[in-house]
N, C-alpha and C positions, 0 to 999 in steps of 0.2 A: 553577586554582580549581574546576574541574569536579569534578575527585577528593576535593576538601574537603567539596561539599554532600554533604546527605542527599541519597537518592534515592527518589524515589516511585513513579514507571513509568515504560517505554520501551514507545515504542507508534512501530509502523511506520506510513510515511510513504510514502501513494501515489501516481501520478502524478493529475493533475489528470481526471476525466472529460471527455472531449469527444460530450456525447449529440446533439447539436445535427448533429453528422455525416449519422449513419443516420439520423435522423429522418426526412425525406424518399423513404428508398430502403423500396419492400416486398418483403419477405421474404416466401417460401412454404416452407415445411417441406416436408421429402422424403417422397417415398411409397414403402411398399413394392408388390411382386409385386402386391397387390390392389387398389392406388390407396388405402389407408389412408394417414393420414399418420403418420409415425414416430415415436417418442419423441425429443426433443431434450434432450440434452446440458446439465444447467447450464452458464449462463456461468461461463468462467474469470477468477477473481479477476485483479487486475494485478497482476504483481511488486512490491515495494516498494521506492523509490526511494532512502529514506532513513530513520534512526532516529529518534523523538523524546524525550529526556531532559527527564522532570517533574523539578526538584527544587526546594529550598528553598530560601533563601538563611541560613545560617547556622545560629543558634539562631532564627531566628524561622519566623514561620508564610507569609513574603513569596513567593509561586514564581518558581521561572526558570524556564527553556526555552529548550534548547539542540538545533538538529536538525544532525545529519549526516546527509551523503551516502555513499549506503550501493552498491556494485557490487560485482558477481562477476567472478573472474579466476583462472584459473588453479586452479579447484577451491578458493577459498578465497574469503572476505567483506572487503571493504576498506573503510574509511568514511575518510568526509574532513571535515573542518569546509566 
């Protein structure tokens, strides 16, 4: 039935934040040579865990939403229902 709908977007699906972790812990930025402190690094986005299919239901304007699970293996992309 997935291959029948229209399709609207696939938008990836990340794992859940857990900020509540480091909140507690302080961080100090590194220094150089002069005791300046360094430029940092943006944070790195998380991988995404899983695909999200927008679509339609049919002829009408109704949506669905369907996500799969999405891992890497073996140099290739595998999704799962």
């Amino acid at each position: 039935a997935v291959v029948q709908r229209p399709l609207v977007d696939i938008a990836p699906v990340y794992p859940a934040s857990d900020d509540s972790a480091g909140a507690d812990a302080t961080v100090t930025a590194p220094l150089d040579a002069e005791g300046q402190p360094l430029a940092q690094a943006p944070p790195q986005r998380p991988r995404p865990v899983g695909l999200r299919l927008e679509q339609t239901l049919g002829t009408t304007a109704t949506p669905a939403r369907t996500v799969f699970g999405l891992r890497r293996q073996y140099g290739c992309f595998w999704i799962t229902l």
